[in-house]
Steps between C-alpha positions, in 0.01 A plus 500: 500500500231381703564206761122444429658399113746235636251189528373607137858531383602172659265277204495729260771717217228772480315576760675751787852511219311679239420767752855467635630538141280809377596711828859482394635568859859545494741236669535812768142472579509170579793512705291812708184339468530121519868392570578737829156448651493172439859364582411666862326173598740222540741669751233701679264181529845316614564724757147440635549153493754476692429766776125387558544149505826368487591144292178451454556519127879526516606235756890562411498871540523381920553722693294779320701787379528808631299781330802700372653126347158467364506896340853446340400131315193692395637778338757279316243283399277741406802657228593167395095447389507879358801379254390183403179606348746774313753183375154317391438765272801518385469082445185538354616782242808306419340175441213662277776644278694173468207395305535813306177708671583823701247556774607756616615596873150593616331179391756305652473694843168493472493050479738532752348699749184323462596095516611549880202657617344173593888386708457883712122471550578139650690636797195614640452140589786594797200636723385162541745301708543172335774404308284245279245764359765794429687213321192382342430868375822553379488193269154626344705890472722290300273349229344801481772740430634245217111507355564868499863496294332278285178681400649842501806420246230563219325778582782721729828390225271534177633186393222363216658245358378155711849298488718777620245596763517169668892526504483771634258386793672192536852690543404760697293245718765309559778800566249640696406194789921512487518843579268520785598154677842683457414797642331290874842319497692839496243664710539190755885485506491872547220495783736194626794765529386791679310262737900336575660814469260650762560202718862537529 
């Protein structure tokens, strides 16, 4: 995949998924390729944040932290974001074959991997240093990852029938947005932690 594809893939069920679909990379590819790379971002952009200009874009996180308090929450973080986009697969498969259509694991990876590219590629907004216009960014990552779940339900989970594709979408839409605001809560409370535990 081709982040060239994602602005095609955002309007559209066919263009950028039927290449997706016909290269049949395996849910381990995308992990190597896509998920790894990609979930880099967010901590590493975080960390940059923070150390070059300090609550300019998080005003709480007063005094900065420390580079090592700042290496620890970005490790965790970056595991919690590598097993979510596993346990969205899994979501994905599952609620596929409640409505009696087996995807298949790879499919399912594949969506998943794919609808958070947008929410990573957002971080980049942390080298400007205003809170407004990362927040603004991160709002338009949002609608565009769910444009992504939605349009690549068909194509990715071979799911013909019209009806049960739109469940589908509208399921794994909704599980999804769920999933991810969980996983900033967790990643907060956890960043939250170390920060009070290094404090102590």
């Amino acid at each position: 995949m081709l982040m060239t594809d994602i602005p095609r893939m955002l309007v559209s069920e066919k263009s950028g998924w039927e290449e997706i679909d016909r290269s049949h990379f395996s849910h381990r590819w995308f992990f190597r390729s896509v998920v790894m790379p990609l979930s880099l971002l967010p901590p590493a952009l975080y960390a940059y944040a923070e150390l070059m200009h300090p609550g300019a874009v998080f005003p709480l996180s007063v005094p900065a932290p420390s580079g090592m308090q700042l290496l620890v929450s970005g490790i965790v973080f970056y595991g919690i974001q590598l097993a979510m986009v596993g346990y969205m697969a899994m979501l994905i498969q599952r609620m596929a074959l409640g409505r009696g259509h087996d995807p298949g694991y790879d499919g399912a990876y594949a969506l998943a991997a794919i609808a958070p590219v947008p929410l990573w590629l957002s971080s980049l907004s942390l080298l400007v240093p205003s809170a407004p216009f990362a927040f603004a960014m991160v709002a338009l990552a949002w609608v565009a990852s769910i444009a992504l779940l939605r349009h690549g339900v068909r194509p990715l989970l071979h799911i013909g029938d019209g009806k049960t594709a739109r469940y589908v979408a509208n399921v794994v839409t909704l599980a999804g947005v769920a999933a991810w605001i969980g996983l900033l809560i967790v990643a907060g409370l956890i960043n939250s932690v170390v920060l009070s535990w290094w404090n102590i």
